[in-house]
C-alpha positions as CSV (number, residue, x, y, z in Angstrom):
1,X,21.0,6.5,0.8
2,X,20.4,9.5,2.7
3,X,17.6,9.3,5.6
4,X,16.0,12.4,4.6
5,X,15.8,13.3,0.8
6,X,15.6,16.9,-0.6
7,X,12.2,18.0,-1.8
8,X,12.1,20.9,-3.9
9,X,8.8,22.2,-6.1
10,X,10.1,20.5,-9.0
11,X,9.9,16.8,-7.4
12,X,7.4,17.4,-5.0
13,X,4.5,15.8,-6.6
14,X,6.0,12.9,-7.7
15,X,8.6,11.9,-4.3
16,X,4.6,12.7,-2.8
17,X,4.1,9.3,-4.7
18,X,7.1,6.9,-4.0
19,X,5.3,5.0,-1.5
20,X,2.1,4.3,0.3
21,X,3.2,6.7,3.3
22,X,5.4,9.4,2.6
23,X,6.5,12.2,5.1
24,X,7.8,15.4,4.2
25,X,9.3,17.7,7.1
26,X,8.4,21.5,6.1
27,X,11.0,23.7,8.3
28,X,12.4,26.9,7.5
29,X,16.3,27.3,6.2
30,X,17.0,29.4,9.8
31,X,15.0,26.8,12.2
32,X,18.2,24.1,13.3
33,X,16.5,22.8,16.2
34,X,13.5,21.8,14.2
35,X,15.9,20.5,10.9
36,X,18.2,18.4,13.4
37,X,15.1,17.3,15.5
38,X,13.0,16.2,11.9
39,X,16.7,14.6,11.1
40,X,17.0,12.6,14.0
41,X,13.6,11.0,14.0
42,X,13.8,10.1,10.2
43,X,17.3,8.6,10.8
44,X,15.6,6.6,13.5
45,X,12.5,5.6,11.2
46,X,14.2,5.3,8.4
47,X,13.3,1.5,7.8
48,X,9.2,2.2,8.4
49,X,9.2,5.2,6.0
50,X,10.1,7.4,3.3
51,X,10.9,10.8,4.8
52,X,11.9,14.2,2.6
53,X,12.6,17.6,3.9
54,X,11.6,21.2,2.6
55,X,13.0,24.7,3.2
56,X,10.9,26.2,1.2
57,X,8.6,28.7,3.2
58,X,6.8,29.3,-0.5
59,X,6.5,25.6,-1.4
60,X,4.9,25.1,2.7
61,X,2.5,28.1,2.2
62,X,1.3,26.3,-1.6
63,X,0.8,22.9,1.0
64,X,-1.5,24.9,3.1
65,X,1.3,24.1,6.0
66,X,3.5,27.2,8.4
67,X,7.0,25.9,9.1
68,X,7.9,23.7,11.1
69,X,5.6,21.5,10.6
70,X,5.3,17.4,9.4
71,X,3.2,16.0,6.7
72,X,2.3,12.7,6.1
73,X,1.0,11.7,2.6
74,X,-0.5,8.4,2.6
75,X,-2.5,7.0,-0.5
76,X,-5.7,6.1,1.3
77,X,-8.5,7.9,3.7
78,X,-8.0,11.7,3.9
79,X,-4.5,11.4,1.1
80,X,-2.7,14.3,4.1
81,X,-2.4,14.6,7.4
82,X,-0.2,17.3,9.2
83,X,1.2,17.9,12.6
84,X,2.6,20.9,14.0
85,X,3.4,19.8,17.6
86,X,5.9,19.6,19.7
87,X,9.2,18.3,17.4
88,X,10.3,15.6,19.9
89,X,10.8,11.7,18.9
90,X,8.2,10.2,21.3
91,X,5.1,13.1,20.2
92,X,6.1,12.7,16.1
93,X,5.9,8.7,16.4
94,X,3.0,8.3,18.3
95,X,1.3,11.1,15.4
96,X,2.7,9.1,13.0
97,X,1.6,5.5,13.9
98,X,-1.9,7.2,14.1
99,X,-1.9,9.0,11.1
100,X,-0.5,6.5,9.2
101,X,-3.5,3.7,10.3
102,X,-6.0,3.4,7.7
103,X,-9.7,4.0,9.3
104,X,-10.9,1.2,7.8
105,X,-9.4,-1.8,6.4
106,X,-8.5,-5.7,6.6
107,X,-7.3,-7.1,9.2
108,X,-4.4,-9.1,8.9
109,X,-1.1,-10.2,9.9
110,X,0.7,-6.9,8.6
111,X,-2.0,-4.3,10.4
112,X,-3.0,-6.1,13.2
113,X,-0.6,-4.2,16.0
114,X,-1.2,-1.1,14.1
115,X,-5.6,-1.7,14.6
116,X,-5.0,-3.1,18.0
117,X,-2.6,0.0,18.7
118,X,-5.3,2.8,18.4
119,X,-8.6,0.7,18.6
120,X,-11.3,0.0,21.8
121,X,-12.5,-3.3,21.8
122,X,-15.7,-4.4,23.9
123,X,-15.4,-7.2,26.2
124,X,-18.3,-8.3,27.9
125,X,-16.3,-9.2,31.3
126,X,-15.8,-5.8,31.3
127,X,-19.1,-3.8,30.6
128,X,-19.8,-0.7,32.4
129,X,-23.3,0.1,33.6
130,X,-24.4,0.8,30.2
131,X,-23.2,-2.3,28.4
132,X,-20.3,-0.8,26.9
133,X,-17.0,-1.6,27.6
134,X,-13.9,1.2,28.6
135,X,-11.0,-0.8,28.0
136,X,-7.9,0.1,25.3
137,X,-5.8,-2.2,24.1
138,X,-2.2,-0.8,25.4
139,X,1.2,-2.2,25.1
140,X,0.9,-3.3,21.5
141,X,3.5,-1.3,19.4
């Protein structure tokens, strides 16, 4: 199976459902850097997620989305979330582990590094002047 599947208007919709995060690259037919770079990280995160591929500047504008640009369906909080940055591996996977971390829900063995990831937690060892703490948790991927 292919790392990046085709998504055309007709299948849209339903590939938008497949899983519980889904991400669709929207780049234009003419744009290889931005195809190969979309290519390469879907290749490498192939195993976390489902990831299709548009060239449809018509099917992009009816998203609300210019080309090139990422979109990550997800079937909680806000349903979409898009990024248009820079089309490097490092920028795309630290947008995606953000976007792709409910704002609220349980935690549990299977969202813990993903909470602890992007959250602050207050410790009181560490309390600024005003009683609240400035520490991230870092190194947790």
């Amino acid at each position: 199976m292919p790392a990046v599947s085709d998504v055309t208007e007709d299948n849209l919709e339903e590939f938008k459902t497949l899983d519980k995060i889904v991400i669709i690259g929207y780049v234009g037919s003419d744009d290889k850097t931005a195809d190969k770079s979309f290519a390469e990280f879907a290749e490498a995160q192939r195993d976390n997620y489902l990831f299709g591929v548009s060239h449809d500047a018509a099917l992009a504008k009816s998203e609300g989305v210019k080309q090139p640009s990422i979109v990550l369906y997800k079937d909680f909080d806000e349903k979409k979330a898009t990024y248009d940055g820079k089309l490097d591996e490092e920028s795309i996977l630290k947008w995606v582990k953000t976007a792709s971390t409910p704002l609220v829900g349980e935690l549990g063995p299977e969202t813990y590094s993903k909470y602890m990831a992007v959250c602050y937690i207050p410790f009181p060892r560490e309390m600024g002047k005003r009683g609240r703490s400035k520490v991230k948790m870092t190194g947790i991927n």
